[in-house]
C-alpha positions as CSV (number, residue, x, y, z in Angstrom):
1,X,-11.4,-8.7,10.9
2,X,-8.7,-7.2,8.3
3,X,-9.2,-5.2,5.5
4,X,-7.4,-4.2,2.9
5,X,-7.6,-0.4,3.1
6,X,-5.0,0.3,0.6
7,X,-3.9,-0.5,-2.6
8,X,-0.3,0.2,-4.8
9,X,0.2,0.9,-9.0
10,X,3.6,0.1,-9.8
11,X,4.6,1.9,-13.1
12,X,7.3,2.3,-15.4
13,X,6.7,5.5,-16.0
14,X,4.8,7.1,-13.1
15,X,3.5,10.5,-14.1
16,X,2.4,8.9,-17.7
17,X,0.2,6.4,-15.1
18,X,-1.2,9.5,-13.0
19,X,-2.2,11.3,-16.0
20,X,-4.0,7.9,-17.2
21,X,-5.8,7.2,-14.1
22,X,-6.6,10.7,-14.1
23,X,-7.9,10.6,-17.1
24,X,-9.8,7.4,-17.2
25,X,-11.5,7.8,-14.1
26,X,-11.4,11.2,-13.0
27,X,-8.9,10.1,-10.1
28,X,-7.7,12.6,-7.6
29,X,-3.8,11.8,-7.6
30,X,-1.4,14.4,-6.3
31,X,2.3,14.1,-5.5
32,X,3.0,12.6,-1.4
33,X,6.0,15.1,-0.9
34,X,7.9,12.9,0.7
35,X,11.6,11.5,0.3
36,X,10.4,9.1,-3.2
37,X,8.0,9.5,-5.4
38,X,4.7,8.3,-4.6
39,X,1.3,9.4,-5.9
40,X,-1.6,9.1,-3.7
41,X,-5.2,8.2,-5.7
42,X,-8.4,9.7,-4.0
43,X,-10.6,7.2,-5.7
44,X,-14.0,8.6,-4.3
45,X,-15.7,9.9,-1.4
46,X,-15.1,8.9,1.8
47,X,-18.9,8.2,2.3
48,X,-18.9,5.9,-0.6
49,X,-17.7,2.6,-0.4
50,X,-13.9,1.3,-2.1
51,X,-10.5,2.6,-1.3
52,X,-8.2,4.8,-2.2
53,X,-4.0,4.1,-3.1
54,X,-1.4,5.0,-4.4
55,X,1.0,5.2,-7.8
56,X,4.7,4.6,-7.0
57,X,7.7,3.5,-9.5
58,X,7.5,-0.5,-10.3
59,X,9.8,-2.4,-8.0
60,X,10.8,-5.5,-9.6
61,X,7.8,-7.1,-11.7
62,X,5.4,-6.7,-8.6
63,X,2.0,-5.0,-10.1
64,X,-1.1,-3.6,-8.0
65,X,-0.2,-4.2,-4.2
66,X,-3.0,-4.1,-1.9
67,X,-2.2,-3.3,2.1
68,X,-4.5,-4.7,4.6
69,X,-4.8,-2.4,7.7
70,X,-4.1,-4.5,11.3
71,X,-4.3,-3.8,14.8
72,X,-0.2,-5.3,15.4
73,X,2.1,-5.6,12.9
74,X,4.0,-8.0,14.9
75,X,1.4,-10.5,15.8
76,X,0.1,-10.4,12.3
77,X,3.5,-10.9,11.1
78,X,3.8,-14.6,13.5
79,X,0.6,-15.3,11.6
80,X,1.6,-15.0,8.4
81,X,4.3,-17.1,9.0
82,X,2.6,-19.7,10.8
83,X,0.1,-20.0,7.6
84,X,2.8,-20.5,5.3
85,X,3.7,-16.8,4.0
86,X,6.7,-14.7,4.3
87,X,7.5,-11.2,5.5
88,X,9.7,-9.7,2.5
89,X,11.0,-6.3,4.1
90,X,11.0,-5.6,7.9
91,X,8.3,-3.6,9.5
92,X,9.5,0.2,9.2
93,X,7.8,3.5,10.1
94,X,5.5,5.9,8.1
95,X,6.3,9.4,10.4
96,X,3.0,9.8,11.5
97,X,1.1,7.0,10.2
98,X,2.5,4.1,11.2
99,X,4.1,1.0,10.4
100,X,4.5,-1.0,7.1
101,X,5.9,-4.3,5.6
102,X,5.4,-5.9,2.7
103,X,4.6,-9.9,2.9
104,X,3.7,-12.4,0.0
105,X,1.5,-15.2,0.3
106,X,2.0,-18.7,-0.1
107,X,1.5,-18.2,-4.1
108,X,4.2,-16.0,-4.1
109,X,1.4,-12.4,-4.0
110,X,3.1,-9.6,-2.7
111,X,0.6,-7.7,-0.3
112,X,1.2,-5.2,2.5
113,X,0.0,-5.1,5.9
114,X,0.0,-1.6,7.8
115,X,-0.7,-0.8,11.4
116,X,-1.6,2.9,11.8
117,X,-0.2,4.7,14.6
118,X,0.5,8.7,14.4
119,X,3.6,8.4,16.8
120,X,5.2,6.4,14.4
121,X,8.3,8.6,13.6
């Protein structure tokens, strides 16, 4: 079954959201290094249940996006359609983690679905 095994902060002003995340809840958040910038949360240990995410610049007025880990990207993609929701970007790679869309739901909820593969390039 699906989870959602990621989540997404979109903020005006990003580093004034890491330091308040930080701050508030003792967050680790450091910088992704790659091409934009994106802010990945350690929310707590791995051996602990929750999830952990990310901070990134606001894209439009979407707010917190959650990403729900699946085993194809392109079947789950069918399904969405077929139940009424919509694929918003195409499918694109992570360079060793895998591949990423972002979908909305039939209320209009933006909400990502990732498949992990490390040959993803």
């Amino acid at each position: 079954m699906p989870r959602v095994i990621h989540f997404e902060i979109g903020a005006d002003n990003v580093k004034r959201a890491v330091k308040f995340y930080k701050d508030a809840f003792g967050w680790q958040i450091d910088t992704w290094g790659g091409p934009q910038e994106y802010w990945l949360c350690t929310t707590g240990p791995e051996n602990e249940p929750g999830i952990n995410g990310a901070i990134m610049p606001r894209e439009e007025k979407r707010t917190t996006v959650n990403t729900i880990g699946v085993t194809s990207i392109e079947e789950v993609s069918k399904k969405i359609a077929r139940a009424g929701g919509k694929i918003t970007t195409p499918a694109a790679p992570i360079p060793g983690i895998g591949y990423f869309c972002y979908c909305v739901d039939t209320e209009g909820n933006p909400f990502g679905i990732m498949q992990t593969d490390p040959n993803a390039k």
